[in-house]
MARPA-470659 format. One line per field, with one value per residue (C-alpha): residue in one letter; x negated, z negated, y. Coordinates in nm, 2 decimals. Layout:
N
residuo [a_...]
px [X_...]
pz [Z_...]
py [Y_...]
//
This chain:
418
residuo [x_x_x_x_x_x_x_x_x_x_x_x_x_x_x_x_x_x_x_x_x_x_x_x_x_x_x_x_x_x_x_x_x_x_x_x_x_x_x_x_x_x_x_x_x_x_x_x_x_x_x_x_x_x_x_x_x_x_x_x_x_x_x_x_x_x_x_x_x_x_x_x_x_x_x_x_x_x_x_x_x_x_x_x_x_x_x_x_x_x_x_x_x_x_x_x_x_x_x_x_x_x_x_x_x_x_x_x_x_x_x_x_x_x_x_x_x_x_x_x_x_x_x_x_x_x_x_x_x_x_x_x_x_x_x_x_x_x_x_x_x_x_x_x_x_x_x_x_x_x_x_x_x_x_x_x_x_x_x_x_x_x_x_x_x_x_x_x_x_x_x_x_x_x_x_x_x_x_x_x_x_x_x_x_x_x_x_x_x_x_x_x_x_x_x_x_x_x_x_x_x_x_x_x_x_x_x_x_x_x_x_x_x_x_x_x_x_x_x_x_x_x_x_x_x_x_x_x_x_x_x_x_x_x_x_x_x_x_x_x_x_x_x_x_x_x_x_x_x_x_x_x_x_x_x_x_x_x_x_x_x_x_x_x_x_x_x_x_x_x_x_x_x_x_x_x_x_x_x_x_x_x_x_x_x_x_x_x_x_x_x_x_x_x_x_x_x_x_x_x_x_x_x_x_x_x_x_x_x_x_x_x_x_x_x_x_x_x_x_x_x_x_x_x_x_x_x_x_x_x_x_x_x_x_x_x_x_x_x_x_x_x_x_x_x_x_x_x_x_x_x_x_x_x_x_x_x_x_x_x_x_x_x_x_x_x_x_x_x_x_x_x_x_x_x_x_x_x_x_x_x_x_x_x_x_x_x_x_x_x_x_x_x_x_x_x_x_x_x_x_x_x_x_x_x_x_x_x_x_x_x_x_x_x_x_x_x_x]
px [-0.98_-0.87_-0.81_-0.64_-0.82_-0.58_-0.75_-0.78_-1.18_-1.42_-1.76_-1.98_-2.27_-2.15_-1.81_-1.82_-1.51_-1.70_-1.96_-1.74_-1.57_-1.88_-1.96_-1.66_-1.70_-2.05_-1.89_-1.62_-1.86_-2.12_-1.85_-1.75_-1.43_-1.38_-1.19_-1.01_-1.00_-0.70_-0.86_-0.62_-0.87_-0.89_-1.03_-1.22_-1.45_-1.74_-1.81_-2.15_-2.08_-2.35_-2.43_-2.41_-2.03_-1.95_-2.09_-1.89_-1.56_-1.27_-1.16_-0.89_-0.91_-0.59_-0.56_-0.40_-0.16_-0.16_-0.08_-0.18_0.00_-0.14_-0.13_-0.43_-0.42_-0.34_-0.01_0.28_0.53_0.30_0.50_0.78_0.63_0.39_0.68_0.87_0.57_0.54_0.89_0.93_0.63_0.55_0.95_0.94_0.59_0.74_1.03_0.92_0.46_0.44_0.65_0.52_0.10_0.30_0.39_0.03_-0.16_0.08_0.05_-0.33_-0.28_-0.06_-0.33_-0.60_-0.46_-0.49_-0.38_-0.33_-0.38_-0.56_-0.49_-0.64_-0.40_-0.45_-0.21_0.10_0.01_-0.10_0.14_0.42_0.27_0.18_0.55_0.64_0.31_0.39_0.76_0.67_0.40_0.53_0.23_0.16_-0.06_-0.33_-0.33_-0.52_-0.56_-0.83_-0.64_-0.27_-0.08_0.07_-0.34_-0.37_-0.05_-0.06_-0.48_-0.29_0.04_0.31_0.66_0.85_1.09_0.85_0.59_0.94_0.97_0.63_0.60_0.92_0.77_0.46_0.68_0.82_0.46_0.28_0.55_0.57_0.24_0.05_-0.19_-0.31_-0.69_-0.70_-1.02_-0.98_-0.90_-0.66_-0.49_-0.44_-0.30_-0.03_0.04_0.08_0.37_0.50_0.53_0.50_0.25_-0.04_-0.35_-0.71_-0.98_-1.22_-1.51_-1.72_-2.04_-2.38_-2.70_-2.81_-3.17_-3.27_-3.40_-3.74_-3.80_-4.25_-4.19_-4.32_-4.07_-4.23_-4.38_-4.24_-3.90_-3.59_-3.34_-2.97_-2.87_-2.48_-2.40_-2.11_-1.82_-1.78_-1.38_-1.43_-1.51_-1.38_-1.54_-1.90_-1.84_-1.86_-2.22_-2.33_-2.18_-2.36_-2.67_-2.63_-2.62_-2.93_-3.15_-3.16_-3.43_-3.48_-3.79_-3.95_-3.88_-3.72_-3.36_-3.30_-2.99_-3.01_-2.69_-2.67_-2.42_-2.31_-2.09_-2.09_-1.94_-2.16_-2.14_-2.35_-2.62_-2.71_-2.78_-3.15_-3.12_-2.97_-3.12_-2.90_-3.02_-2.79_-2.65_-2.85_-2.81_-2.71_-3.09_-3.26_-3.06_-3.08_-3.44_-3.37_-3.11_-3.34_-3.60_-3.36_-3.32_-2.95_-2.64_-2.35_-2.02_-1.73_-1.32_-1.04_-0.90_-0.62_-0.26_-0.17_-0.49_-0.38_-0.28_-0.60_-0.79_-0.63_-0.62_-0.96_-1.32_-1.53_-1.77_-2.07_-2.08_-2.14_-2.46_-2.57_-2.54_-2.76_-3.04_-3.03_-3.08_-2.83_-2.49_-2.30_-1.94_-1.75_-1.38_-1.06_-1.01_-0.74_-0.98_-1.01_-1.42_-1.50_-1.29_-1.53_-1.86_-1.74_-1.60_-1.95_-2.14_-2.32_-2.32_-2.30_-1.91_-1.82_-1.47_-1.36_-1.39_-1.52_-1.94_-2.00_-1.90_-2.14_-2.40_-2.36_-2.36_-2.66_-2.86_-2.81_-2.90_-3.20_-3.30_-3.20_-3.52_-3.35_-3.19_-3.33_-3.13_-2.80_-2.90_-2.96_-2.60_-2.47_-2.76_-2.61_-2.24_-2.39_-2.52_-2.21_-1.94_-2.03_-2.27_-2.22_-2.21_-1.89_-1.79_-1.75_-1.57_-1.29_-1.24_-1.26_-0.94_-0.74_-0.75_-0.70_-1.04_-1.17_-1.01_-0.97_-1.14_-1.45_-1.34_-1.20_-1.51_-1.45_-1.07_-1.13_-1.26_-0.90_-0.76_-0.91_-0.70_-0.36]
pz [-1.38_-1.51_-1.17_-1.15_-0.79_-0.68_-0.46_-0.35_-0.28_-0.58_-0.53_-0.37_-0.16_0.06_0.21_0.45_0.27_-0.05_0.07_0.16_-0.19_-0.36_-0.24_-0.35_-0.65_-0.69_-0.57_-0.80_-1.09_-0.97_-1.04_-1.42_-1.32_-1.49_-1.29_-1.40_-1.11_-1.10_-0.88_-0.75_-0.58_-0.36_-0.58_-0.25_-0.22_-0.40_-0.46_-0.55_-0.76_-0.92_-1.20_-1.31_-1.15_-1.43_-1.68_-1.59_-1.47_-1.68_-1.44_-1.50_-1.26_-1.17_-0.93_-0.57_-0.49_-0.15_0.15_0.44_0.50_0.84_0.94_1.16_1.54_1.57_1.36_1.48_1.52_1.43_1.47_1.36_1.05_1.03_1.03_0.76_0.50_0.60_0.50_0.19_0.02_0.06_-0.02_-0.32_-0.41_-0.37_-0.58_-0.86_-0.88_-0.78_-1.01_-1.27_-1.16_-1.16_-1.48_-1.55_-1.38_-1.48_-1.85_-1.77_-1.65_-1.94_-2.16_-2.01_-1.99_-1.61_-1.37_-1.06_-0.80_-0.54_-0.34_-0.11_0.14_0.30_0.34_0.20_-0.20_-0.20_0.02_-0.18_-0.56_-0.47_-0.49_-0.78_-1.00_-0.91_-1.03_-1.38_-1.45_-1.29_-1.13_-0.75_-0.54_-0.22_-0.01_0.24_0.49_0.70_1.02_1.11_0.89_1.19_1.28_0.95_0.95_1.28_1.16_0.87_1.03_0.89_1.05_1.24_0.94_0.67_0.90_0.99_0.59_0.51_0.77_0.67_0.26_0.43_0.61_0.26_0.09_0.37_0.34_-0.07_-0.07_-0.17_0.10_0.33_0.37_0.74_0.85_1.20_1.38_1.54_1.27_1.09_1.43_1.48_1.08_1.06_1.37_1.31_0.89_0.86_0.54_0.49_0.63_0.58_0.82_0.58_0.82_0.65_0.62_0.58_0.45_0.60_0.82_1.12_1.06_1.17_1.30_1.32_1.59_1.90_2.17_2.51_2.43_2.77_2.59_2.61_2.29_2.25_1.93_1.71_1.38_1.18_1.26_1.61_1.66_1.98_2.19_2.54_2.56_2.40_2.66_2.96_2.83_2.80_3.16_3.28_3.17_3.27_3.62_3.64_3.49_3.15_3.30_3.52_3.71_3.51_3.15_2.93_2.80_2.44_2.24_1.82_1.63_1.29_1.08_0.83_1.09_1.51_1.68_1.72_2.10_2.05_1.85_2.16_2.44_2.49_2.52_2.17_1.85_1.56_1.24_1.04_0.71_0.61_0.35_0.48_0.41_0.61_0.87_0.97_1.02_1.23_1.43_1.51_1.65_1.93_2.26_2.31_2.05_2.15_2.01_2.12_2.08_2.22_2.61_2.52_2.49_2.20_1.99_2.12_1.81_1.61_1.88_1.88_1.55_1.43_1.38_1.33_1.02_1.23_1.51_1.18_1.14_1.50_1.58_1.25_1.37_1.73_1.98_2.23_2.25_2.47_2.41_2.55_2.51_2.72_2.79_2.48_2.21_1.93_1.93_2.30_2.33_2.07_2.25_2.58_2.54_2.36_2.64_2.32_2.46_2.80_2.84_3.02_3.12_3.19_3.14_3.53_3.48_3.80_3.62_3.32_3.51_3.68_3.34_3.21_3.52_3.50_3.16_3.18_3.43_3.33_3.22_2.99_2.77_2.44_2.54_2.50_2.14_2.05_2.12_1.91_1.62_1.62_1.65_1.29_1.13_1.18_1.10_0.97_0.61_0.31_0.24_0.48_0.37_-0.01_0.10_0.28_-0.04_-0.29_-0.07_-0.06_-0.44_-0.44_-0.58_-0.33_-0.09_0.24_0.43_0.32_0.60_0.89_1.11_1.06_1.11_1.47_1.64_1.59_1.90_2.15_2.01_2.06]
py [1.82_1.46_1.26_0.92_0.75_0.48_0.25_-0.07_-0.01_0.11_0.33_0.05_0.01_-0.28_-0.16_0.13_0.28_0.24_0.42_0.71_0.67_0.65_1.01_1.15_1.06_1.15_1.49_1.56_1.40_1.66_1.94_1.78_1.68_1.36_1.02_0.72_0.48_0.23_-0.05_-0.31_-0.49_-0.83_-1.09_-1.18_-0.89_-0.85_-0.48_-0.35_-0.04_0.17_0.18_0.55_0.50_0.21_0.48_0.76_0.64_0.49_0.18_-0.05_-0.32_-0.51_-0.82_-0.77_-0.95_-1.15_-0.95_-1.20_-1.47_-1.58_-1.93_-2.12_-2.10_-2.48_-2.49_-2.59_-2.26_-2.06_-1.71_-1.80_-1.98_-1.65_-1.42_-1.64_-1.64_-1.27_-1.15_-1.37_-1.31_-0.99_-0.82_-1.09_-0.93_-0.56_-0.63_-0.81_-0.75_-0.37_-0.23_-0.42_-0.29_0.02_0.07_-0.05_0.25_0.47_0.41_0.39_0.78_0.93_0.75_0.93_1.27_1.26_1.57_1.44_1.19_1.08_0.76_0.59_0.38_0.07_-0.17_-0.29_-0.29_0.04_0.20_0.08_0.19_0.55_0.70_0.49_0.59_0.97_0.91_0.72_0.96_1.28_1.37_1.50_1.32_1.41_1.08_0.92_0.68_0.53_0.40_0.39_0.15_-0.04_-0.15_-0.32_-0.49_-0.64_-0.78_-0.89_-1.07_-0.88_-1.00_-0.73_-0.61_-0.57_-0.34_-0.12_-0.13_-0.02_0.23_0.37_0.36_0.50_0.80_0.94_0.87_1.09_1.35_1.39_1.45_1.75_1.74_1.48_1.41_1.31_1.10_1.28_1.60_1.42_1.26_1.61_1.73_1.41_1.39_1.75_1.71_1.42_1.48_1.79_1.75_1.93_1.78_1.90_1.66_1.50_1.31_1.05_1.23_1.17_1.39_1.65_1.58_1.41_1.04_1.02_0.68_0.70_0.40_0.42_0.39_0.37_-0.04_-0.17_-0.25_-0.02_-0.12_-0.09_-0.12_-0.12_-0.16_-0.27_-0.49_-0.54_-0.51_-0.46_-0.77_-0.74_-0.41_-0.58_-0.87_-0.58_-0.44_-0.80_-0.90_-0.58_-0.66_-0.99_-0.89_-0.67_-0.94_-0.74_-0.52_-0.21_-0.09_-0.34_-0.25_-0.51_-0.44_-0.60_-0.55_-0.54_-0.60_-0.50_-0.58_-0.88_-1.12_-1.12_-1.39_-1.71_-1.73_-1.38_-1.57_-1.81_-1.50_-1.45_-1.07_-1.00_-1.03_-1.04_-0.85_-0.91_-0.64_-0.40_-0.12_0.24_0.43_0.13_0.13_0.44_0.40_0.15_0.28_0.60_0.35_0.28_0.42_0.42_0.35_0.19_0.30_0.09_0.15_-0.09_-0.02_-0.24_-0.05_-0.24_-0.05_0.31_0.47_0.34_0.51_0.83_0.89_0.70_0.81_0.55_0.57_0.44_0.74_0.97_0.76_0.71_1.10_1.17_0.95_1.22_0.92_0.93_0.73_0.52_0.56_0.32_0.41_0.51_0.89_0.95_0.81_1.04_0.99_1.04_1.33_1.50_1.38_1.45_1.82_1.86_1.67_1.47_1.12_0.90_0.78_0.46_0.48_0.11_-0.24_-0.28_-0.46_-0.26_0.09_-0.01_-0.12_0.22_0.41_0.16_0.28_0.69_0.62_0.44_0.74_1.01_1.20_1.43_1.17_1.33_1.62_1.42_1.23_1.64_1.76_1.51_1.53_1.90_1.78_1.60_1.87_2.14_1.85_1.60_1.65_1.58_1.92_1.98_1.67_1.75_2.11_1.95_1.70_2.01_2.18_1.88_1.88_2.24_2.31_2.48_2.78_2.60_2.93_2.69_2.48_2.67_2.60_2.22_2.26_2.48_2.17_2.06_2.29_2.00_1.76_1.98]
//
């Protein structure tokens, strides 16, 4: 089959949803289907594609336009000025740049004899160019999304009338679809009620295997380490605060944390317990990682983050429960991520944002005896979910390749989110 990939991310190395990208493509290449990738890309990131994926795939590579148009936290007005820049520039954009890139891609399509789509949404640009592609070349589409639309509007500063306009372009796109490759139980259960699309649940995998980190772990030193972007803060600032207040040891053993990961805050670079690593690339790091004693997965408390929570599963859990040492999940009770770990008892949950209830956690886990037990349930919550080999399955149904029996076990763990 001939697919056209619309995305605003190529196959990469650097970007955690290039990553995932890359291996569907290395998938469907794997299976000679053949793909012509329409990249309208940010001229701001700086994707490192392989080089077998510049060989094999037809790109053509057109400029985004500008979807932020946030102002600096000292301007005068700021909101209002915000809101302004919002609604002018990005309607003018939608009525006069996307159907233009849209009768790009689309010629780019009929000239390479492509079957159907596959798009990846995020954001504005995309959102708004899926439908109108599908209409000029009279193809149907599977779609995709990483995290509810209304998440990456509000980090981007949309004003109130163009987010009800995009969710409302983002409501016909999710419901024209073919099928709908979910990133989460959850968000096949909510998209598949609230839509009523087809969803198949496609988790960011990993390969298959245990890391095996050869590092000795009893050296008088008890590490906590996280990797990737650290959205968030207030829930970081409580395991800091804890640790704070027991001295950053217990019954003697030193407590470090290592942060991995290409930006943290600077006021993190200036605390005495934590060492910042800095990026480093997937295969590495999960060496790393597995050296550790304890993983600490993070998700917002804050009501105004409740639907990303819900519906999310973040990429880096997929890599901490490969590596088998146990996790801290620190997340309210309706995130989509602790519900998994704790019906499967696979990882220590801290319910709050109260120091006194992580400093409780932190102690029962530093403890507990049978802590390799815990990183276990979750190395095997890894292996029957979340593999490449389960993860190329549920791409291979949503394309209608493959019969989606392949898939019921994955699909089952969806009852615990009904």
């Amino acid at each position: 089959m001939k697919i056209l990939f619309l995305t605003d991310i190529p196959p990469c190395k650097n970007y955690t949803a290039g990553l995932v990208i890359n291996s569907w493509c290395d998938f469907l290449l794997e299976e000679g289907h053949e793909i012509c990738c329409a990249l309208v890309q940010d001229q701001s990131l700086n994707p490192d594609i392989p080089s077998d994926k510049i060989n094999k795939i037809k790109f053509l590579e057109i400029q985004k336009p500008r979807e932020n148009w946030g102002l600096p936290e000292t301007v005068k007005l700021k909101d209002i000025r915000e809101n302004l820049r919002s609604f002018l520039n990005n309607n003018l954009i939608s009525l006069i740049e996307l159907p233009q890139i849209a009768s790009r891609i689309s010629k780019f399509a009929k000239e390479n004899d492509c079957q159907l789509i596959l798009v990846s949404i995020q954001g504005q640009t995309i959102t708004k160019l899926v439908r109108k592609v599908a209409k000029k070349t009279k193809l149907e589409y599977v779609a995709q999304t990483w995290d509810p639309l209304e998440w990456w509007m509000k980090e981007h500063k949309f004003d109130p009338i163009t987010r009800c306009l995009n969710l409302q372009e983002f409501k016909r796109v999710v419901k024209e679809a073919k099928n709908f490759m979910a990133m989460s139980w959850a968000m096949s259960v909510e998209f598949e009620r609230k839509y009523g699309v087809k969803c198949v649940t496609n988790i960011p995998g990993l390969r298959g295997g245990k890391i095996r980190s050869g590092v000795d772990k009893n050296k008088g030193k008890f590490i906590i380490s996280f990797a990737g972007q650290l959205y968030a803060k207030e829930e970081f600032d409580t395991l800091i605060e804890a640790l704070e207040r027991i001295n950053w040891t217990h019954n003697g053993q030193e407590i470090i944390i290592n942060l991995y990961g290409s930006y943290f805050d600077e006021k993190y670079h200036h605390i005495e317990g934590v060492n910042i690593k800095g990026y480093i690339e997937q295969e590495k790091l999960l060496g790393l990682l597995s050296s550790s004693d304890l993983l600490y997965c993070p998700y917002w408390f804050s009501k105004e983050f409740e639907k990303v929570c819900k519906l999310s599963f973040p990429t880096k859990l997929v890599s901490f429960l490969r590596t088998g040492v146990p996790v801290l999940m620190h997340a309210p009770e309706y995130a989509s991520p602790r519900i998994l770990l704790e019906k499967n008892k696979a990882a220590y949950i801290c319910n709050s944002l109260n120091v006194s209830d992580m400093v409780n956690v932190l102690q029962r886990v530093l403890d507990d005896k049978n802590r390799e037990k815990i990183g276990l349930k979750g190395y095997d919550l890894f292996e029957k979910y979340m593999t490449y080999k389960v993860m190329k399955k549920s791409l291979f149904v949503s394309l209608g390749l493959m019969d989606e029996k392949e898939i019921e076990e994955l699909e089952s763990v969806r009852e615990i989110y009904l």
